[in-house]
LUMTORNU-443396 format. One record per residue (C-alpha): residue in one letter; x negated, y, z. Coordinates in pm, whole numbers, plus 50000, padded with zeros to 5 digits. Layout:
% LUMTORNU-443396
AXYZ...
//
This chain:
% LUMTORNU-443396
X709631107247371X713271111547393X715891099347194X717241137347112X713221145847005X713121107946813X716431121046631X715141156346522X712081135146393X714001113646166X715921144546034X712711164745986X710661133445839X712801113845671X714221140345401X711201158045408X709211128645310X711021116845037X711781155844884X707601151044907X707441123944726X710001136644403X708081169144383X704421143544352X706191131044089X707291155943918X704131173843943X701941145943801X704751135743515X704511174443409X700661175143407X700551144943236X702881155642957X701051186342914X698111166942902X699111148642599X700591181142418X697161195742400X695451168942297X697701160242059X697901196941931X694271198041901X693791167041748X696081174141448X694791209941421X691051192841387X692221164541190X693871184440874X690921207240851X688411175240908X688531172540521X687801206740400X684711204640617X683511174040478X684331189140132X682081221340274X679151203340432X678681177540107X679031208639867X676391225240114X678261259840180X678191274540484X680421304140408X683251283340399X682311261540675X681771289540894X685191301540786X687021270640859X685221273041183X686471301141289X690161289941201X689581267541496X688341287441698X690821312241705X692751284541923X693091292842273X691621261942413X688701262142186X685401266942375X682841257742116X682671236641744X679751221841622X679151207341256X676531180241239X674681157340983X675111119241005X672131119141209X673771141541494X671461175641354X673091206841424X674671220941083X676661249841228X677421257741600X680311285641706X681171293842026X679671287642377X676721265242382X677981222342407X676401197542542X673731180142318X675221151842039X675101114841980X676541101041721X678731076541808X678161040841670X681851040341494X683671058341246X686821065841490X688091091941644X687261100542002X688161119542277X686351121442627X688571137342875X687201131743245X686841161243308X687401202243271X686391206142920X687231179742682X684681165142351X687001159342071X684731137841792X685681134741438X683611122441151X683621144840828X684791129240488X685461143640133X688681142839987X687491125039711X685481093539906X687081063439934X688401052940283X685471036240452X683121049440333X680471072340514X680411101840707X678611136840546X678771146440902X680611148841279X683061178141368X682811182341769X685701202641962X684901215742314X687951219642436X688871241542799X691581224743010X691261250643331X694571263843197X695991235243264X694641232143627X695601263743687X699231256543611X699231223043785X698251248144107X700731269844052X703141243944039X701991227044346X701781261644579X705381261744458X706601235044551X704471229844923X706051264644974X710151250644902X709091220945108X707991239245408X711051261945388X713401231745364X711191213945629X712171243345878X716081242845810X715601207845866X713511206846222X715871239246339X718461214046238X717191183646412X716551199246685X719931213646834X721311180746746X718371161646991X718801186247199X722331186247226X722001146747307X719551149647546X721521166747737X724751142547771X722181114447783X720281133948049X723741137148279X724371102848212X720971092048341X721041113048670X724741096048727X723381063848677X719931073248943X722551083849192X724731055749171X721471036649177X720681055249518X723831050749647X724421087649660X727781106249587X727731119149173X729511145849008X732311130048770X731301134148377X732671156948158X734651135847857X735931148047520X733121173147482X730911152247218X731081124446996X733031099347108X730481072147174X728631099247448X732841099247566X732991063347598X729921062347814X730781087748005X733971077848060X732711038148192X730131055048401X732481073048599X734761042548604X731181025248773X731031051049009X734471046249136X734121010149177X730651011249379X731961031749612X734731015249680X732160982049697X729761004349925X732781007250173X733480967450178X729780963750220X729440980850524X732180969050702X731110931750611X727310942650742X728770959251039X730360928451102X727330906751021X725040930651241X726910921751575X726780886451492X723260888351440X722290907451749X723570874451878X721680852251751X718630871351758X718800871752115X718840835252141X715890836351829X713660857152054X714260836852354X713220805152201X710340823352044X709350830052429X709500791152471X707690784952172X704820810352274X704330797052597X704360758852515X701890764052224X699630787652491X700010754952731X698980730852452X695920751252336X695060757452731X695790718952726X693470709252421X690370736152541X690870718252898X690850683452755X687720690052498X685880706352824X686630679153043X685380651852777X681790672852809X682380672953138X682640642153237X680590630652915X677160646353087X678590637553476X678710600653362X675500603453184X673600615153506X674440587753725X674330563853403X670220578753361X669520563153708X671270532253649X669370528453358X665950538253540X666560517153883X667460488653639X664030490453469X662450491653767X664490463853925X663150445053626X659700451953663X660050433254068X659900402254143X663630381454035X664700346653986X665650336053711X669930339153760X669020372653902X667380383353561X670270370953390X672730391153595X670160420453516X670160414753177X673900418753200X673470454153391X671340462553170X673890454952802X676740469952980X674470500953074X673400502152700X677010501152581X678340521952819X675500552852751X676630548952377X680180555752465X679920586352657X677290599452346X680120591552125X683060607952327X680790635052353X680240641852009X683690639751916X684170667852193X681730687352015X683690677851640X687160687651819X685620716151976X683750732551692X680960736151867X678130713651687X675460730351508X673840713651207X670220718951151X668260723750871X664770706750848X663290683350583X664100649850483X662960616550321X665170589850246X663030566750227X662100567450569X664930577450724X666680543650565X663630522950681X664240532651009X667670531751055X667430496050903X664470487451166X666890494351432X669770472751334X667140444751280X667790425051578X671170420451487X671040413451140X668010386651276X670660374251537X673280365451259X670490352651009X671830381150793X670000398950491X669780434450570X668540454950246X667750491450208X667400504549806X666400541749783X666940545149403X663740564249192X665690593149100X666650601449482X664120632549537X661460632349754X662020666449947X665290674650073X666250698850324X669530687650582X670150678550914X668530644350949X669890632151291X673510632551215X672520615050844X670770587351077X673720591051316X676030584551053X674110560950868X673270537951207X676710540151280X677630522050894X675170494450919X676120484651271X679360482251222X678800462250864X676790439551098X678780434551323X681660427651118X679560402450891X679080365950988X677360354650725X675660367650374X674580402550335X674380436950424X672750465250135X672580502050204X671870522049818X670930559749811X671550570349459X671700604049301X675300612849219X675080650749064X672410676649087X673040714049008X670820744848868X670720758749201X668150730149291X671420709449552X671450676249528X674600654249576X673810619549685X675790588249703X675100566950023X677100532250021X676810502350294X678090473450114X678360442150335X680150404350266X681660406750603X685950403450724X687240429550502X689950455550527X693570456950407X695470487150276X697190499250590X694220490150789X692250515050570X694420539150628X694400546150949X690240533951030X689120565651032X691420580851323X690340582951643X690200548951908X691500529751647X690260496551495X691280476051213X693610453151454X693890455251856X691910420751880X689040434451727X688300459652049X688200426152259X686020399651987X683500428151855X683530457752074X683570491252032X685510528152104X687370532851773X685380567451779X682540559651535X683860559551208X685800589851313X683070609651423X681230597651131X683550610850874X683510645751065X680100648051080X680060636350692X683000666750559X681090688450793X678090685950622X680480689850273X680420655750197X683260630050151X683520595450283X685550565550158X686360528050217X686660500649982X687850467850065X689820434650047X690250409950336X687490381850329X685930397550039X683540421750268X683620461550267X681890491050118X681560520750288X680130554350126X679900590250159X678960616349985X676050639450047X675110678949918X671480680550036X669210708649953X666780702149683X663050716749723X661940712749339X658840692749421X658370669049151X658650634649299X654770621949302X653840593949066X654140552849235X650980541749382X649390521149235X647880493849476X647010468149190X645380464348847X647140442948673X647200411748908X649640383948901X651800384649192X653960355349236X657310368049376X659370340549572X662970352149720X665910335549683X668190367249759X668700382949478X669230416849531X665960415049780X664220397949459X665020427749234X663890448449470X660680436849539X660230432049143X660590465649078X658530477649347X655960455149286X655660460248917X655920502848996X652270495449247X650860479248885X651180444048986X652730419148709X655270399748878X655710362848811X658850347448965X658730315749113X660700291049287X657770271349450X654210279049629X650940262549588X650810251649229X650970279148984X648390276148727X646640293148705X646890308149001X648090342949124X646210366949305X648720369749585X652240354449669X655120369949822X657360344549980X660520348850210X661330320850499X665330309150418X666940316450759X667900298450969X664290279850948X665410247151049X662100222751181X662450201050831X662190235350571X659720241250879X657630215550738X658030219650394X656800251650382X653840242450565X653160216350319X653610246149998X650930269250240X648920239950268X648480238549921X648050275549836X644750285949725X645280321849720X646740348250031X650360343650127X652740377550202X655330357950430X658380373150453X660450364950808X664230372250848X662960372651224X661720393751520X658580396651604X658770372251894X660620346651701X658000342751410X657470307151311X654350289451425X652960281251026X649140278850942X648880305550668X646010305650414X643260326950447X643790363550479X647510357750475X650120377850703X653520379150795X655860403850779X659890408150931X662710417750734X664370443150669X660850457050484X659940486750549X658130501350227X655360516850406X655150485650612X655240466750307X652820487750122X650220484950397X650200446950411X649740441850014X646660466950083X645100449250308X645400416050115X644160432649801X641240446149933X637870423649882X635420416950100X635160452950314X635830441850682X638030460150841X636110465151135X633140491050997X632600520951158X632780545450860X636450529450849X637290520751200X640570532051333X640330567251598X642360571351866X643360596252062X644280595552438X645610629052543X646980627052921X646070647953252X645520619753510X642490602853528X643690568253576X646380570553292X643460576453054X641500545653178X644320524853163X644860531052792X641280529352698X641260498152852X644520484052698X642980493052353X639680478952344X638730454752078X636000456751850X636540479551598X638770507351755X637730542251865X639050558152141X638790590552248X640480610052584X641320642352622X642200659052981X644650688852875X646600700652450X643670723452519X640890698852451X642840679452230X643530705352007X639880711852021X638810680251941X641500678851688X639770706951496X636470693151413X637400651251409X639840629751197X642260609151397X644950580551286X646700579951595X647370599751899X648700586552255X650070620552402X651280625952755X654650650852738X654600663353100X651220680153091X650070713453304X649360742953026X650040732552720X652720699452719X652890674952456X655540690352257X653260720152225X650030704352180X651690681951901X652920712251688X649500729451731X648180698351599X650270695451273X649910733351233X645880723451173X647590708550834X645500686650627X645760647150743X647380661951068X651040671150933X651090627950869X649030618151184X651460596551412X651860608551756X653400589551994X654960603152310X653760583652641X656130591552888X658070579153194X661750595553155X662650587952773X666140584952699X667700584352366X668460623652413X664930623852498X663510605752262X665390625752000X663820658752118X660900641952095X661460629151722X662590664551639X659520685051771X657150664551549X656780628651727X657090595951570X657640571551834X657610568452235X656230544452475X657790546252812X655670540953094X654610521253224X652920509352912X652960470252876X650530454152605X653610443752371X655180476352325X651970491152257X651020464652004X653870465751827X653430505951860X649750502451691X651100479251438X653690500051280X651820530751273X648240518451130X647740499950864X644350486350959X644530475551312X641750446651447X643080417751599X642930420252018X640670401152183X643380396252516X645350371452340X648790378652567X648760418152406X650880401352124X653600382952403X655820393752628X654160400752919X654600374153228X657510381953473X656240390953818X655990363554146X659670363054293X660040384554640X662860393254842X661770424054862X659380455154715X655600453254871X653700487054996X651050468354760X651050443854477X647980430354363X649560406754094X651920432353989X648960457153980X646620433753778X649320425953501X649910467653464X645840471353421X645850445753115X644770415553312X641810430453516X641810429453882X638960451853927X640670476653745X643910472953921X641970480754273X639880509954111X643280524054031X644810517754338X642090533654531X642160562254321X645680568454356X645690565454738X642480593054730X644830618754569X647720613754770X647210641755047X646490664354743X650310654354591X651520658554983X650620693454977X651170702454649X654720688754716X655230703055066X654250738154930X656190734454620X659700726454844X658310756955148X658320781754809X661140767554619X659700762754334X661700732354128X659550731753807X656040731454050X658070701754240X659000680853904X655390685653797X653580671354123X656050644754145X655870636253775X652620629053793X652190611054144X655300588153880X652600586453609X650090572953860X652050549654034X653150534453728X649820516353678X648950505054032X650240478854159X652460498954464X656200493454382X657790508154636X655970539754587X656310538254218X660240536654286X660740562454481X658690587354318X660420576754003X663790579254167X662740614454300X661840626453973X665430616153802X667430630554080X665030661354031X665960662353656X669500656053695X670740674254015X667950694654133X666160705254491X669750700354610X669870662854610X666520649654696X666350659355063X666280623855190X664010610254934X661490633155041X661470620055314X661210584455246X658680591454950X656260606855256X656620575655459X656120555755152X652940577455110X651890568055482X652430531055446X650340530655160X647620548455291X647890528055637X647540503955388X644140514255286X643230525655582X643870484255704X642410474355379X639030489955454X638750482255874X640210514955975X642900524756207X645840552756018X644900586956092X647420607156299X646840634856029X648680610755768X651840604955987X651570639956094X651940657255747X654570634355610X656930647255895X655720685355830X656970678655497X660060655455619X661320684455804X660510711655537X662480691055316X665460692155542X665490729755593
//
């Protein structure tokens, strides 16, 4: 609204409102006062002739009340009278019917006026009666006030009609003034817009209006004059300013140039650097892969003893070396954006076992307590990328390891937050008592190649890239890590970690006892709370103990843990507390399982190496509870399944695995396993990967796709090219473990052991060594007998049975081979020769078993490209050992065998 139609407002309103208000009050004061003239005129009238009818109505004549009535009637206002006993009985009634009467309960005078026709009330009293005394009867007045309604109308049309005139003088008023301000005000404001645009104005008219309107005008003309003359000293300054500009721009734009191309030449720079780390990352690792494999098989020949040391060497430096390019690859990837997380389901508990079962042989080397605690409120289902946890994880413990020279090493998993959207935020810390960390080495521990100080690259080792790809992979999977530390008071790393909660609800502890006593002997104490708790959640009550053998009375079981180092006199006292025992022993071994202590356990007593795992753990407390039910019955023997396509691999196995109370079954092809599979329980399965139809990754997923005991039934990949980007396929597509070929009686044991929990003892006492090194030769044999006869489990027999059996299919191989290189087919090629690998592996023909081993890695890792003169020497190979044969058996070599192998020599080389 403007201020001209705000002004005409006021003037209409204002007067008008309060001439409203003095004619409201005039009106009501005049109705009032009329008001009270007619009831005071009536009331006096009634009042002096109140006597006379009380005089009337005691002398009983009605001639003169009826006269006296009609005196009152005769007023204008009178509607009706009515003369009544001192019961309220009509006596007399004139006028227009009233309203029936009730006497009121007082002698006084009333007067009900709400509303258009007033009741006057008076009670009736001779002239002669005393005051007080009581009625003869009631006088009652109806009494007409529309009169004065009428005039109170009349009154108020009159004055609505003088306020709308004066309301209309006042708005015709108000409204040339507003309108006459408006105007100025409306000039001023379009000077003021086109000063504002910095447009020319019209000058303002001045001493036209009140002077105020003057004065304003009068300043905004004096603003106009002064911005334009501040317009012209603008824009000569800018025109000056411009051309100094231009200048500089020019030399802006030119340096922008620069700038552009040098930050094109450092991204070119960065995207050629991150290539060339993957690069070089997977050209080192194929050369590294047959390292590694010609070093195995070096080791598997015949070497003195400083040559297996140098070997051994190799073999570290080979090992260390593989883990560096895996972690400069990585980081290529982190830098490079370019890993992929996967989704897929986890348990902590078992992913911490394991992790913790890999750093073992450290933590055994350094007689150091390693200790895994999985807190209860940790959920049992989570969904997240488990290899980069363990990656991450491994990557913690080693380096608290190798940092720590003496005391401990704990990893805890503990629930930090959880959220209604079932995500679950845990808290992973690896606390260890090892060299510690100051402030500015914190700092900068986490950036790439660096260590705490320079000397620690030369005493412990390492890249400098772990902890950095660590912390990537940890804020990539939107967690946080963090250090805490003091020097020589140990570290504590830990990370944050949002994993996807499934909403199972966590299943109830086992219970594996009933109530026994278990005595619990540990000196560690966060290994003895551990244990404690466990033990008491399987329903075992837990009596702590600092000695063995003389409890009373005495437990059903004791779990005891060797002090390490064992030194020969703790040796013997320990012996001496077993001796005593009368009841099983759980011995607990800060060892590996080669360095176990040679003590004479009680009756059905076992050992077990630390870290625990708490399957591992579980599993040996079952046994040791259970009563007299041998372990070797057939409605509970362990069943086995051998699933490989060559023959003589099959046999092999079977015969590695025979003891009394094992099954073993075979199966030729997935296809038969997977039949098999569908209508017979297994515990364990032996699978072959490299497998015509349906491999062992395929055949393993049909098999947990069965469900039931299947999705938990180990399978263990036997295979002859397993490296740890193998074996982590292999993990991911559903298998638990591999055994690389070819398979020697202690990996396999140690295989069986940690995957069954009832396994019968061997009857080949060596399964639980190391097996024997082979005779020392200068050079590789066409034929080993001793080699072949340690490979078939000790049997010579065996060892010639598979030797002849190889040598039968080896013209088959030859052709499949020489057609597979005429066609060009690579994966036919890798197929023959992988399994001509497979079956040299267990005969006892090394230099047959190394080239077709060092065919099939240069077949993996370069292609048909690179293997032209090992085809070549793997047919002559093929011809010695059938000359061999032919020898062997009185025969003279066919020309057909030296013929082929240089059909194929010379397909080879076209």
């Amino acid at each position: 609204m403007s201020l001209g139609n705000r002004l005409a407002l006021w003037i209409l309103c204002l007067p008008l409102a309060v001439l409203t208000l003095a004619a409201v009050l005039a009106l009501h004061q005049d109705t009032q006062w009329r008001k009270s003239a007619l009831q005071e005129r009536l009331t006096t009238a009634a009042e002096l002739q109140a006597p006379r009818f009380g005089e009337a109505l005691k002398a009983d004549d009605d001639v003169r009340l009826e006269r006296l009535g009609h005196q009152l009637l005769e007023l204008e206002e009178t509607r009706h009278i009515g003369i009544h006993d001192p019961t309220g009985a009509p006596v007399m009634t004139l006028g227009s019917r009233g309203e029936p009467f009730t006497p009121p309960p007082s002698m006084q005078r009333q007067l009900d006026g709400e509303d258009d026709i007033w009741r006057l009330v008076l009670p009736l009293v001779g002239t002669s009666d005393r005051s007080g005394a009581s009625p003869v009867g009631w006088l009652t007045l109806d009494i007409d006030t529309q009169r004065l309604t009428l005039a109170f109308y009349r009154h108020l049309a009159s004055a609505g009609l003088g306020l709308l005139v004066i309301g209309l003088l006042l708005f015709v008023l108000g409204a040339t003034l507003g309108r006459r301000l408006d105007g100025r005000l409306q000039d001023a404001s379009e000077a003021l817009h086109r000063l504002a645009k910095g447009s020319h104005h019209p000058r303002l008219d001045t001493d036209q209006g009140p002077p105020e309107l003057d004065r304003l005008a009068r300043r905004i003309n004096a603003l106009g004059t002064t911005l334009e003359q501040s317009r012209d000293d603008m824009q000569r300054q800018i025109e000056q300013t411009t051309s100094e500009l231009q200048e500089s721009m020019e030399t802006i734009e030119v340096k922008n140039i620069e700038l552009d191309l040098a930050h094109r030449q450092a991204l070119e720079a960065s995207r050629v650097k991150s290539e060339f780390l993957a690069s070089m990352s997977h050209e080192i690792r194929t050369p590294l892969n047959g390292i590694v494999g010609f070093c195995r098989l070096l080791g598997r020949s015949r070497l003195d003893p400083r040559q297996r040391e140098w070997l051994d060497q190799v073999q570290v430096a080979c090992d260390n070396l593989l883990a560096l390019v895996n972690d400069v690859l990585d980081f290529s990837r982190l830098e490079s954006g370019q890993l992929e997380l996967e989704r897929a389901d986890i348990d902590m508990v078992t992913l911490v076992d394991e992790v913790l079962g890999l750093q073992a042989p450290l933590a055994h080397q350094k007689h150091l307590e390693l200790l895994g605690l999985v807190y209860d409120d940790v959920p049992r289902s989570l969904r997240g990328d488990p290899l980069r946890i363990r990656q991450v994880l491994t990557n913690l413990v080693h380096n608290a390891l190798k940092f720590t020279e003496r005391g401990e090493v704990i990893v805890r998993v503990m629930v930090e937050a959880q959220t209604p959207n079932d995500q679950t935020t845990l808290h992973i810390s690896v606390s260890d008592t090892g060299i510690g960390l100051a402030r500015n080495q914190q700092r900068e521990l986490f950036q790439a190649f660096r260590q705490a100080t320079p000397g620690h690259t030369r005493q412990y080792g390492g890249s400098g890239l772990g902890l950095a790809i660590s912390r990537q992979l940890v804020e990539q999977m939107g967690g946080e890590m963090q250090v805490e530390s003091e020097p020589e008071q140990g570290s504590t790393f830990s990370f944050t970690l949002p994993l996807e909660s499934l909403g199972d609800d966590a299943p109830a502890p086992e219970r594996l006892f009933n109530g026994e006593r278990i005595a619990l002997l540990e000196p560690h104490a966060p290994t003895r709370f551990a244990l404690h708790h466990l033990l008491s959640a399987w329903g075992a009550q837990v009596v702590e103990t600092s000695h063995l053998g003389n409890d009373e009375p005495p437990p059903a079981l004791a779990v005891a843990a060797l002090p390490s180092p064992l030194t020969p006199t703790t040796q013997r006292q320990w012996q001496t507390q077993l001796a005593a025992c009368r009841h099983p022993v759980l011995l607990l071994v800060n060892a590996s399982p080669l360095e176990l202590p040679e003590l004479n356990l009680p009756e059905r007593s076992e050992m077990l190496c630390k870290p625990l795992a708490r399957h591992h753990l579980a599993a040996a407390l079952r046994r040791l509870v259970e009563d007299t039910v041998p372990t070797a019955q057939v409605g509970q023997s362990p069943r086995l399944l051998v699933v490989d396509d060559n023959a003589s691999n099959r046999r092999l196995l079977r015969e590695m695995l025979a003891r009394p109370g094992l099954i073993v079954e075979e199966a030729a092809s997935g296809e038969e396993a997977q039949a098999l599979a569908e209508s017979e329980r297994f515990d364990l399965v032996l699978m072959d990967i490299r497998m015509p139809g349906m491999d062992g990754i395929e055949t393993t997923q049909a098999l947990r796709r069965l469900g039931g005991g299947w999705s938990q039934c180990p399978v263990i990949a036997v295979t002859a090219h397993a490296l740890e980007p193998d074996r982590q396929r292999l993990r991911d597509a559903g298998l638990q473990d591999v055994l690389i070929k070819p398979v020697d009686n202690f990996q396999l044991e140690t295989l069986l052991r940690r995957h069954l929990s009832a396994l019968p003892p061997s009857e080949n006492p060596e399964s639980d060594s190391v097996p024997a090194e082979a005779p020392a030769s200068e050079s590789l044999d066409v034929v080993d007998l001793a080699l072949g006869t340690r490979l078939a489990n000790g049997s010579e027999s065996l060892a010639r049975e598979l030797l002849n059996e190889l040598v039968h299919s080896l013209p088959e191989s030859k052709r499949a081979i020489s057609d597979a290189l005429a066609s060009g087919d690579e994966e036919a090629l890798l197929d023959t020769v992988h399994a001509l690998n497979g079956a040299c592996r267990y005969c006892g023909a090394p230099e047959l078993a190394l080239i077709a081993e060092t065919l099939e890695t240069r077949l993996r890792s370069r292609g048909m490209a690179a293997i032209d003169g090992l085809v070549t020497s793997l047919f002559d190979a093929m011809g010695r050992l059938l000359d061999w044969h032919a020898a062997e058996r009185g025969a003279q070599p066919s020309s057909t065998t030296m013929a082929s192998a240089s059909s194929a020599s010379s397909e080879s080389d076209r």
